[in-house]
mmCIF file of the N, C-alpha and C atoms, coordinates in Angstrom:
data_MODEL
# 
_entry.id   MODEL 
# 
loop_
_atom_site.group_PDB 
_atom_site.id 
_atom_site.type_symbol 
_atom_site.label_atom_id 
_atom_site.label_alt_id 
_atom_site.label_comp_id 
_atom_site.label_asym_id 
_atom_site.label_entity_id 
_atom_site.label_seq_id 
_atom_site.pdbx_PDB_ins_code 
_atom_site.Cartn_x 
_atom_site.Cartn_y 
_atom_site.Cartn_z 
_atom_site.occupancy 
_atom_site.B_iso_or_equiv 
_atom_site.pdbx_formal_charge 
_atom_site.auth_seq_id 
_atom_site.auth_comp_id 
_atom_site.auth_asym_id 
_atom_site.auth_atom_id 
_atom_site.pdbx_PDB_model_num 
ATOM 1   N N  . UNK A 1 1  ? -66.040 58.252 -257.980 1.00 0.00 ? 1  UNK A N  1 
ATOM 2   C CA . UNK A 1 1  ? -66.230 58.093 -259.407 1.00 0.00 ? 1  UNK A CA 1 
ATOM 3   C C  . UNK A 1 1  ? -66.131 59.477 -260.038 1.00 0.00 ? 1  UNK A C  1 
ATOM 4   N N  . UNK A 1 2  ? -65.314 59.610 -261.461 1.00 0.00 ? 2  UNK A N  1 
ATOM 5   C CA . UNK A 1 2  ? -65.124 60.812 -262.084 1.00 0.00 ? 2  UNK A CA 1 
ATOM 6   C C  . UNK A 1 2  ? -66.354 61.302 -262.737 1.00 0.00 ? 2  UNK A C  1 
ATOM 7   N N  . UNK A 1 3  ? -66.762 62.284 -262.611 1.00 0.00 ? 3  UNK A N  1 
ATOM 8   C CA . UNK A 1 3  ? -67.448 63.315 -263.622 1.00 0.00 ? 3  UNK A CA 1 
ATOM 9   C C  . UNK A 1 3  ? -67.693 63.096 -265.284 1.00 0.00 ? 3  UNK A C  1 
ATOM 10  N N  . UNK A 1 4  ? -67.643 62.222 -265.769 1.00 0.00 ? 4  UNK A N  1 
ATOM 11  C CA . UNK A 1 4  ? -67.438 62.469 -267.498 1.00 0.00 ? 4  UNK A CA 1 
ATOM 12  C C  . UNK A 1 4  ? -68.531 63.125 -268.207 1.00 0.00 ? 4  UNK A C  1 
ATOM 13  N N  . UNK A 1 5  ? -67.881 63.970 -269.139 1.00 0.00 ? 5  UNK A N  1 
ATOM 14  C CA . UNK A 1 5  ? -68.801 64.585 -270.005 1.00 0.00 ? 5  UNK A CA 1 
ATOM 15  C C  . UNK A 1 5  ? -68.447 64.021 -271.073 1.00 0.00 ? 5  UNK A C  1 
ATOM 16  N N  . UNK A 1 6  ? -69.911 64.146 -271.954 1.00 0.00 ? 6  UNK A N  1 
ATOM 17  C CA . UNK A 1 6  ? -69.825 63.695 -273.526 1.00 0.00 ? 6  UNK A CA 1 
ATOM 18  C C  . UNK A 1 6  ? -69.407 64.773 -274.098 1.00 0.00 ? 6  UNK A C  1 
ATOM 19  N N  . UNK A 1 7  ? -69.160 64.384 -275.580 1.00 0.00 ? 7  UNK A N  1 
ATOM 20  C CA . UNK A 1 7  ? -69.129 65.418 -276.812 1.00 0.00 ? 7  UNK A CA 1 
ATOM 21  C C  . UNK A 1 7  ? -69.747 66.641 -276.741 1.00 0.00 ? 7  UNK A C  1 
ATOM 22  N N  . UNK A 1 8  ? -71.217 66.991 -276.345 1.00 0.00 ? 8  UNK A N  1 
ATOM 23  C CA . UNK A 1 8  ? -72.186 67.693 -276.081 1.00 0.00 ? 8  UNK A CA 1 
ATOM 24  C C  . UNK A 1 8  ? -72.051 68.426 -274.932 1.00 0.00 ? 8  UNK A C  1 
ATOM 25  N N  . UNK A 1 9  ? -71.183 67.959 -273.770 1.00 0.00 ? 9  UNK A N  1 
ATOM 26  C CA . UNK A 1 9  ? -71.520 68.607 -272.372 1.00 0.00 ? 9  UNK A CA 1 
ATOM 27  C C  . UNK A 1 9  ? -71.904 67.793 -271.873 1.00 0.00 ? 9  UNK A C  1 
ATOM 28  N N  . UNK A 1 10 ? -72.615 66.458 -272.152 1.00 0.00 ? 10 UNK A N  1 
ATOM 29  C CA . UNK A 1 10 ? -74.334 66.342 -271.232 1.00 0.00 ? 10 UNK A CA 1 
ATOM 30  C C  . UNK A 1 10 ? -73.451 65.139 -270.481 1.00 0.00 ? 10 UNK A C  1 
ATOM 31  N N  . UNK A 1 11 ? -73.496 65.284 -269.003 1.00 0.00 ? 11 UNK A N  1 
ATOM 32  C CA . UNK A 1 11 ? -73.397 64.310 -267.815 1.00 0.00 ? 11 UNK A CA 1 
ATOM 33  C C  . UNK A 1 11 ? -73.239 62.870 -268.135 1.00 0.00 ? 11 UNK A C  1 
ATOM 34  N N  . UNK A 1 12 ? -72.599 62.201 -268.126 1.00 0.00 ? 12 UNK A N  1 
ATOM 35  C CA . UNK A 1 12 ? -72.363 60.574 -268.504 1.00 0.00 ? 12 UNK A CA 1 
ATOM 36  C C  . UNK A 1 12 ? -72.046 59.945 -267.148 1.00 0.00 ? 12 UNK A C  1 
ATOM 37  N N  . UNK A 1 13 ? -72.990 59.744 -266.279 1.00 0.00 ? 13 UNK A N  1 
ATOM 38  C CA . UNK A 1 13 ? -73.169 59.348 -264.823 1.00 0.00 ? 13 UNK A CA 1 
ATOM 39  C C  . UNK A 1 13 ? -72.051 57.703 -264.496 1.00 0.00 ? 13 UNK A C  1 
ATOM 40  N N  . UNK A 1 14 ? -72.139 56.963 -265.567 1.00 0.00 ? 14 UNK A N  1 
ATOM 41  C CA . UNK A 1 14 ? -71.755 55.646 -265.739 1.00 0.00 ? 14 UNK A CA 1 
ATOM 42  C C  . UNK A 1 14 ? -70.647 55.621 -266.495 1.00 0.00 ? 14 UNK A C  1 
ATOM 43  N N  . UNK A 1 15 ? -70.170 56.701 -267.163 1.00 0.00 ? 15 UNK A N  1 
ATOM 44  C CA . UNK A 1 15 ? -68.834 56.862 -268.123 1.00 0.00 ? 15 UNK A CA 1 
ATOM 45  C C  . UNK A 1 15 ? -68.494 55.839 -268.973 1.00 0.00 ? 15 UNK A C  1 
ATOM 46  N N  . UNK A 1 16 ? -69.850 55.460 -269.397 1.00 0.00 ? 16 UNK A N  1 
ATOM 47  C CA . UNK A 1 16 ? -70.139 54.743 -270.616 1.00 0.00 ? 16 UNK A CA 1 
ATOM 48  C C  . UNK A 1 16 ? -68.997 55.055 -271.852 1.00 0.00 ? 16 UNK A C  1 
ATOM 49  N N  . UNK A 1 17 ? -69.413 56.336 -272.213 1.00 0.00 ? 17 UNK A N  1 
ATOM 50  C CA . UNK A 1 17 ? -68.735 56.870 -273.065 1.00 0.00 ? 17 UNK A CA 1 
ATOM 51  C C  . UNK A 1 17 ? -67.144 56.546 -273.113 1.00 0.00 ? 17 UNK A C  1 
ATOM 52  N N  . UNK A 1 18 ? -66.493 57.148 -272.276 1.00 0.00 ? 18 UNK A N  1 
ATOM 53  C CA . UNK A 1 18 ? -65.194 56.301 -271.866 1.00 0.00 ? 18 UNK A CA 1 
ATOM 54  C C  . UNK A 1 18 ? -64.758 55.538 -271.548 1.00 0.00 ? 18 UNK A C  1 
ATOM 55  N N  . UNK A 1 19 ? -65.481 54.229 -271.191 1.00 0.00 ? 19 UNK A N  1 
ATOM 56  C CA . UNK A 1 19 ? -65.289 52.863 -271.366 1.00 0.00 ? 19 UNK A CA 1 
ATOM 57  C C  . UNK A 1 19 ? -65.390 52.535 -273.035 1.00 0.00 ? 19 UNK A C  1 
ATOM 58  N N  . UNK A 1 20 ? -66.379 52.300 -274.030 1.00 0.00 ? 20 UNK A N  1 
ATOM 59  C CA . UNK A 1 20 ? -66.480 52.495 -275.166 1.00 0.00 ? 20 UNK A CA 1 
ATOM 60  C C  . UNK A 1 20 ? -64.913 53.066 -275.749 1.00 0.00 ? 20 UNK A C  1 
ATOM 61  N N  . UNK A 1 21 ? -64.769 54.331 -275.747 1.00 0.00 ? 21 UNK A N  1 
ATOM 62  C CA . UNK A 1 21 ? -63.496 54.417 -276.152 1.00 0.00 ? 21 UNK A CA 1 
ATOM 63  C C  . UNK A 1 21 ? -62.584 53.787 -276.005 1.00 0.00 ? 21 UNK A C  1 
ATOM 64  N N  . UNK A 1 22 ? -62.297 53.613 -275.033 1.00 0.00 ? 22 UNK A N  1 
ATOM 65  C CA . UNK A 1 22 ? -60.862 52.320 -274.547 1.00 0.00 ? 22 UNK A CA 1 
ATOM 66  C C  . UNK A 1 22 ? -61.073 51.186 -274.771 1.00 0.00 ? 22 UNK A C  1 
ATOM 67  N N  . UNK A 1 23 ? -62.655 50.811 -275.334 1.00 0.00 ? 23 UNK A N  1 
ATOM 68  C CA . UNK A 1 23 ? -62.655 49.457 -275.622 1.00 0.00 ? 23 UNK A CA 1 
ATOM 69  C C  . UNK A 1 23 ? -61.921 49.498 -276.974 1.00 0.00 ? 23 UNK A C  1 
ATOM 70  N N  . UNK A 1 24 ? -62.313 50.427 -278.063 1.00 0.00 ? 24 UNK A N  1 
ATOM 71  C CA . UNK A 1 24 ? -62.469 50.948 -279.279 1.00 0.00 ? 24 UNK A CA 1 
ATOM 72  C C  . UNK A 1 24 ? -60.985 51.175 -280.114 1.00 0.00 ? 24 UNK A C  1 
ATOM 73  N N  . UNK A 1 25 ? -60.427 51.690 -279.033 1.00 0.00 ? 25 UNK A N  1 
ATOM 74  C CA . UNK A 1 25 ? -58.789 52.098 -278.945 1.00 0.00 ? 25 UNK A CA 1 
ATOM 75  C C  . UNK A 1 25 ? -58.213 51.069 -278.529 1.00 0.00 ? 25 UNK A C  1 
ATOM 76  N N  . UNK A 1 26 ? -58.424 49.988 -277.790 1.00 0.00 ? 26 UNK A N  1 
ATOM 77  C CA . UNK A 1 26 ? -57.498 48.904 -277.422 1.00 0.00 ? 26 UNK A CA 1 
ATOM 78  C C  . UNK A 1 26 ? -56.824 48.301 -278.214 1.00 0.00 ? 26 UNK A C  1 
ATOM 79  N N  . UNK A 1 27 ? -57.682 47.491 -279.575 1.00 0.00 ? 27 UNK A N  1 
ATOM 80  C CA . UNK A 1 27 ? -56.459 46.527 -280.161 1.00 0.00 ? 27 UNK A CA 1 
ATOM 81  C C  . UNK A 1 27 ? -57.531 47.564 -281.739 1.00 0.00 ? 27 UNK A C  1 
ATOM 82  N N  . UNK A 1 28 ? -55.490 47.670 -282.152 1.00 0.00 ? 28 UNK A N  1 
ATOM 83  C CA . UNK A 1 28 ? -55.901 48.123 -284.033 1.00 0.00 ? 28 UNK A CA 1 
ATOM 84  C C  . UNK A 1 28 ? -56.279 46.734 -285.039 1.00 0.00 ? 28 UNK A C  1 
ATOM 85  N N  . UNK A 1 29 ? -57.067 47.295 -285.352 1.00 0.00 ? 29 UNK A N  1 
ATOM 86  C CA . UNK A 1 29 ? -57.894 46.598 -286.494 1.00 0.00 ? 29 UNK A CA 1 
ATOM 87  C C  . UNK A 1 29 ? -56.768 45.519 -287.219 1.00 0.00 ? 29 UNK A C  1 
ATOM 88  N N  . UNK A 1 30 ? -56.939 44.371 -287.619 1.00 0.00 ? 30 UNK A N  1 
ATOM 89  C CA . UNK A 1 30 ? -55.818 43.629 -288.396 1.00 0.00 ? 30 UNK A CA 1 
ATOM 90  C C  . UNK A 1 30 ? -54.963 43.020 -286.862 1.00 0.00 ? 30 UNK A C  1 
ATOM 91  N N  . UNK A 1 31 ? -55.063 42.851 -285.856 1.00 0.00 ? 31 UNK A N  1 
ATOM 92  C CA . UNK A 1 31 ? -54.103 42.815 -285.041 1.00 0.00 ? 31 UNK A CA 1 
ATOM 93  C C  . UNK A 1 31 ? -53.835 41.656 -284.938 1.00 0.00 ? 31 UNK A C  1 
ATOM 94  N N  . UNK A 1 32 ? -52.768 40.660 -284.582 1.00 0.00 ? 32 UNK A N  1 
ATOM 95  C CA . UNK A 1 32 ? -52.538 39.036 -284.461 1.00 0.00 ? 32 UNK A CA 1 
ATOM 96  C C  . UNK A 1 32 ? -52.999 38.628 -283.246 1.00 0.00 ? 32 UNK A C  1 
ATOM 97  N N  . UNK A 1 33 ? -53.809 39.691 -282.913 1.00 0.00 ? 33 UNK A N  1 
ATOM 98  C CA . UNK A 1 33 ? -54.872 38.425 -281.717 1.00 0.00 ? 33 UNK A CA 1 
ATOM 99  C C  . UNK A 1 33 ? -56.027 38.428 -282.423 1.00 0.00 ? 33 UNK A C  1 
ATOM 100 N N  . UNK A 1 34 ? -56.944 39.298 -283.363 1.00 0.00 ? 34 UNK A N  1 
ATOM 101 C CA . UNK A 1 34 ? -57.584 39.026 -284.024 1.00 0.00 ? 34 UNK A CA 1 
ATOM 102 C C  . UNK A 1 34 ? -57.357 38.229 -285.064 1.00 0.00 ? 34 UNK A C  1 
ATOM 103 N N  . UNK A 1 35 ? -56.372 37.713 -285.768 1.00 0.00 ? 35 UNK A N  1 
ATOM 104 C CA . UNK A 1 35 ? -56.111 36.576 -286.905 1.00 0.00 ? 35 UNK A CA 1 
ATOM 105 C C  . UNK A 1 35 ? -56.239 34.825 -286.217 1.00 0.00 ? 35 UNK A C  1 
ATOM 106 N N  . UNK A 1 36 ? -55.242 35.594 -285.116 1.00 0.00 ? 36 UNK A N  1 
ATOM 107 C CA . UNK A 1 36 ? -55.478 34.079 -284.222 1.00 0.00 ? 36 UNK A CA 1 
ATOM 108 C C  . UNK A 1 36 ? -57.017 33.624 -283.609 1.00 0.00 ? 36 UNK A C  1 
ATOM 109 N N  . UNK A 1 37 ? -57.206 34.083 -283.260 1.00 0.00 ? 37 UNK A N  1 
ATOM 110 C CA . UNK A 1 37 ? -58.656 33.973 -282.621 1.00 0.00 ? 37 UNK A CA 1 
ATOM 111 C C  . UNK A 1 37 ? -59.969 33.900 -284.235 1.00 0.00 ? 37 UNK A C  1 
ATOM 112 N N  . UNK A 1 38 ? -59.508 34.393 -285.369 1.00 0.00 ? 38 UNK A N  1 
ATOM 113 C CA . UNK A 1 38 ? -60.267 33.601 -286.272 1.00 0.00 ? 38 UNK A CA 1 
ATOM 114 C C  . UNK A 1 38 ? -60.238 32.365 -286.835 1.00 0.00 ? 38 UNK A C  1 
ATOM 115 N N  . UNK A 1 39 ? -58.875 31.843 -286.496 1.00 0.00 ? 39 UNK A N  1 
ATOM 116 C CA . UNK A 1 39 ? -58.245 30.745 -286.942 1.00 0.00 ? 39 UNK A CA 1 
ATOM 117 C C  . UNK A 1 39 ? -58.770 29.318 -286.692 1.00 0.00 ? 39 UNK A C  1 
ATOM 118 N N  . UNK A 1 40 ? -59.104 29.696 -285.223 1.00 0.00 ? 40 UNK A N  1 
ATOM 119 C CA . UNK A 1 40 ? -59.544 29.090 -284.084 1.00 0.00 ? 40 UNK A CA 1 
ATOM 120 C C  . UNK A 1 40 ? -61.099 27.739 -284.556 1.00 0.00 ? 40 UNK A C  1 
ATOM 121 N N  . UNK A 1 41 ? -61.790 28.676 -284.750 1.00 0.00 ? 41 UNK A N  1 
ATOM 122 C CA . UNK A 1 41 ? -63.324 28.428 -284.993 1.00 0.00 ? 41 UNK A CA 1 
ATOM 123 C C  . UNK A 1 41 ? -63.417 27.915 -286.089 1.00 0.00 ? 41 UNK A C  1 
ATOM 124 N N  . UNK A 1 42 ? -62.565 28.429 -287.226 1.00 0.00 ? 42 UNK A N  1 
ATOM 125 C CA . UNK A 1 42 ? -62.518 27.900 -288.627 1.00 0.00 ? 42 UNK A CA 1 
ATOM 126 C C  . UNK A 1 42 ? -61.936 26.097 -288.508 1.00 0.00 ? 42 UNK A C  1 
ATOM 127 N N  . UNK A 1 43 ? -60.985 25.985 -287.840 1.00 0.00 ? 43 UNK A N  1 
ATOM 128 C CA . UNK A 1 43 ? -60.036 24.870 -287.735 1.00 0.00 ? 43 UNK A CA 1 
ATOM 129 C C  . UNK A 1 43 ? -61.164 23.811 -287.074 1.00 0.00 ? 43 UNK A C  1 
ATOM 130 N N  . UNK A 1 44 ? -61.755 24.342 -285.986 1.00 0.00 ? 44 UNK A N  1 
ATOM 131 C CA . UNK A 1 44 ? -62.600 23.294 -285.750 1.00 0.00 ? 44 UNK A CA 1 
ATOM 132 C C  . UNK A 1 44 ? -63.814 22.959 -285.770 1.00 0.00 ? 44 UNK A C  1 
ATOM 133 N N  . UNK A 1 45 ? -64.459 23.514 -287.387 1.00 0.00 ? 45 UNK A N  1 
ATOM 134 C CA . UNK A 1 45 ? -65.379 23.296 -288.071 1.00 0.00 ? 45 UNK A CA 1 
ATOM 135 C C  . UNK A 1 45 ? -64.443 22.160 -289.170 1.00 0.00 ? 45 UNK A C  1 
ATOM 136 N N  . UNK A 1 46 ? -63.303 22.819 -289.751 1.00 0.00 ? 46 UNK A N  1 
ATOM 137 C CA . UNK A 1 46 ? -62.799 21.682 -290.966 1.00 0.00 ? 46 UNK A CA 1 
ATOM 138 C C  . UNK A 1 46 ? -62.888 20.008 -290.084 1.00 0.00 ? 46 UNK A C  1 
ATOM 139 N N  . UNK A 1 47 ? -62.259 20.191 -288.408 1.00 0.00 ? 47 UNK A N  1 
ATOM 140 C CA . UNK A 1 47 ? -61.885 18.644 -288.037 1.00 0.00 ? 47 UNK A CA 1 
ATOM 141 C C  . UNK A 1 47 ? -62.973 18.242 -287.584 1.00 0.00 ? 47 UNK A C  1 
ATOM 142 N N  . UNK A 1 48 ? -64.578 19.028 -287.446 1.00 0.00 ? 48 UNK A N  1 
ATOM 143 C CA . UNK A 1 48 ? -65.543 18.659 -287.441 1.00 0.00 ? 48 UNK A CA 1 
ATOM 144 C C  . UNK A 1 48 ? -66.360 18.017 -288.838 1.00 0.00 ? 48 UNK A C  1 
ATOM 145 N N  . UNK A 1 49 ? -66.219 18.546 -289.530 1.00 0.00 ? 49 UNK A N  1 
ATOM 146 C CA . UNK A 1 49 ? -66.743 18.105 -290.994 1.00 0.00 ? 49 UNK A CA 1 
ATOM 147 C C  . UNK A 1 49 ? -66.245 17.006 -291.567 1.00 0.00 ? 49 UNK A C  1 
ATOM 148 N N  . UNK A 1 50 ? -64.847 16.553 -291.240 1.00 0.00 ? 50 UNK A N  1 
ATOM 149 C CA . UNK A 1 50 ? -64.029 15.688 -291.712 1.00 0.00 ? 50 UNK A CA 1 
ATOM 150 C C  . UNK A 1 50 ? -64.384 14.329 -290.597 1.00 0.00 ? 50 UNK A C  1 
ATOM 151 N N  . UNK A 1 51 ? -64.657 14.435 -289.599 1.00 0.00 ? 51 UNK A N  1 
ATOM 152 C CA . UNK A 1 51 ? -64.724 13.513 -288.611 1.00 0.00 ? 51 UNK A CA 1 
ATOM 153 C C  . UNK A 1 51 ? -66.338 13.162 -288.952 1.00 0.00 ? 51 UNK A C  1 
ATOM 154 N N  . UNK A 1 52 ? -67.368 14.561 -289.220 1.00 0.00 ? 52 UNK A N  1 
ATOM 155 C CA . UNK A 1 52 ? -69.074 13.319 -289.589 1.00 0.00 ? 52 UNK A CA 1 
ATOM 156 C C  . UNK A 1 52 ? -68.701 12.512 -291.076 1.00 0.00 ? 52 UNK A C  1 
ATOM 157 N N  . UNK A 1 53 ? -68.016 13.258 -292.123 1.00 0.00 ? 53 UNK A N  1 
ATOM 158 C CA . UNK A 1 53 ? -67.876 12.449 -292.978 1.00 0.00 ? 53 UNK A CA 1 
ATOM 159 C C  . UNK A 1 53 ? -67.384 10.937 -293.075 1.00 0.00 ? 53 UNK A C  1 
ATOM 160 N N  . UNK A 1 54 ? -66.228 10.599 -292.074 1.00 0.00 ? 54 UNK A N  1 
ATOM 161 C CA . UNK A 1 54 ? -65.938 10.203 -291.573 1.00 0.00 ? 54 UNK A CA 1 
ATOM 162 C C  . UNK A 1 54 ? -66.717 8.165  -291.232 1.00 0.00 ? 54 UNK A C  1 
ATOM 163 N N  . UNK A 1 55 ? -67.404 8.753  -290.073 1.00 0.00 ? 55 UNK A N  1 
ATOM 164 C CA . UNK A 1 55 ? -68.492 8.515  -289.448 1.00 0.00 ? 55 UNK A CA 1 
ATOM 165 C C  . UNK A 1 55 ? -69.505 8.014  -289.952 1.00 0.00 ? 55 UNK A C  1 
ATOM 166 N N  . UNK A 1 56 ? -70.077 8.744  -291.126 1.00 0.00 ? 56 UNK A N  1 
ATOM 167 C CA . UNK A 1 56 ? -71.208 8.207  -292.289 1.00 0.00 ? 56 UNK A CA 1 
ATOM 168 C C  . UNK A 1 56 ? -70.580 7.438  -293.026 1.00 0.00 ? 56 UNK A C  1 
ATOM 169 N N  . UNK A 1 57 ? -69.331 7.251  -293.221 1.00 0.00 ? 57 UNK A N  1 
ATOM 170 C CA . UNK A 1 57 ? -68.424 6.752  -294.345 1.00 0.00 ? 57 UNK A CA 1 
ATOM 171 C C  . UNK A 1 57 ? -68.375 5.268  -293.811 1.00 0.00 ? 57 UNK A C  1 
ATOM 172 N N  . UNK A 1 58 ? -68.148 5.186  -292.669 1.00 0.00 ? 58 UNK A N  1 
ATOM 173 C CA . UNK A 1 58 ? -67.875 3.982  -291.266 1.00 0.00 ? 58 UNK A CA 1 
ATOM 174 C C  . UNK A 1 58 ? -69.548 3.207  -291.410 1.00 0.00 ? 58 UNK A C  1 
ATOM 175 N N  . UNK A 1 59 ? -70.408 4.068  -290.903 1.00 0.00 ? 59 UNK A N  1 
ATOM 176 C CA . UNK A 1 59 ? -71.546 3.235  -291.110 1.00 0.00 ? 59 UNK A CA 1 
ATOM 177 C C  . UNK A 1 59 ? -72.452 3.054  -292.515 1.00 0.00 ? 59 UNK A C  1 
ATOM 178 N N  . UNK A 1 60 ? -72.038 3.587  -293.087 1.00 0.00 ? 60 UNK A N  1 
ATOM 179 C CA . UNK A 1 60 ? -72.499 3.142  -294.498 1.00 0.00 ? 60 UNK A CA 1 
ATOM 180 C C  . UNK A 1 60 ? -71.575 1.881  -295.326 1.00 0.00 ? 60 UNK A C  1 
ATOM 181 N N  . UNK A 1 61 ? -70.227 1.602  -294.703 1.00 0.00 ? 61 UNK A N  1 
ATOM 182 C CA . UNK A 1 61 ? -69.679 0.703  -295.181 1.00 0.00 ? 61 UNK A CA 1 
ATOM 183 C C  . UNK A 1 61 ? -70.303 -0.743 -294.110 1.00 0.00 ? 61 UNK A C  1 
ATOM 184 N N  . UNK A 1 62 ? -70.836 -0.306 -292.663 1.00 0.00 ? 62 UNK A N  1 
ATOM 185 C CA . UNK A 1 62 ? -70.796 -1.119 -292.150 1.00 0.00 ? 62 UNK A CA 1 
ATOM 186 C C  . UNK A 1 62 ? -72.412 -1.908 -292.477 1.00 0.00 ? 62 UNK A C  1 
ATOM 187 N N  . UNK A 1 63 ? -73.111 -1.014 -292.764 1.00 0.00 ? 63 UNK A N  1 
ATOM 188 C CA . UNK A 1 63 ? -74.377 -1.411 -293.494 1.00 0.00 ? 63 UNK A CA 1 
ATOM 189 C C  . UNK A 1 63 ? -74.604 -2.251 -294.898 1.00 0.00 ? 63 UNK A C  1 
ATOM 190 N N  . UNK A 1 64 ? -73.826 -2.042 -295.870 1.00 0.00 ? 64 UNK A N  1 
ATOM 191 C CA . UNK A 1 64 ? -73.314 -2.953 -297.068 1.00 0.00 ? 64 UNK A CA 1 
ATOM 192 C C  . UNK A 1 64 ? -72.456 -3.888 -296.715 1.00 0.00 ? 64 UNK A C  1 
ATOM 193 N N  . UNK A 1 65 ? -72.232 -4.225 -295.660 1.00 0.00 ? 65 UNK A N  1 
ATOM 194 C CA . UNK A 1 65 ? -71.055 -5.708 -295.360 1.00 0.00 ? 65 UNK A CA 1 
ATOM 195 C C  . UNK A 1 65 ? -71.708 -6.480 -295.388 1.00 0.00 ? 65 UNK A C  1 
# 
């Protein structure tokens, strides 16, 4: 295992520090795996919301028959 030093000098035993960076540096901000991957969660809250409405719509008609 390499040696890393921080900013300071001071010993980074676990090279925390440089993991962090490369996490940090990996994908630029705005990137189309970040658009896609918001897309995601949004989409299946709408076909969730639409499906209880749905559902209440079904048994509330089936309750007035």
């Amino acid at each position: 295992m390499a040696n890393t030093q921080g900013p300071q000098g001071n010993h980074d035993p676990a090279g925390s520090t440089q993991m962090f960076r490369a996490f940090v540096d990996e994908a630029p901000p705005g990137s189309r795996q970040q658009a896609a991957s918001s897309s995601g969660p949004r989409l299946g809250l709408i076909i969730g919301v639409v499906a209880a409405v749905v559902i209440v719509a079904a048994v509330a008609w089936l309750a007035l028959k």
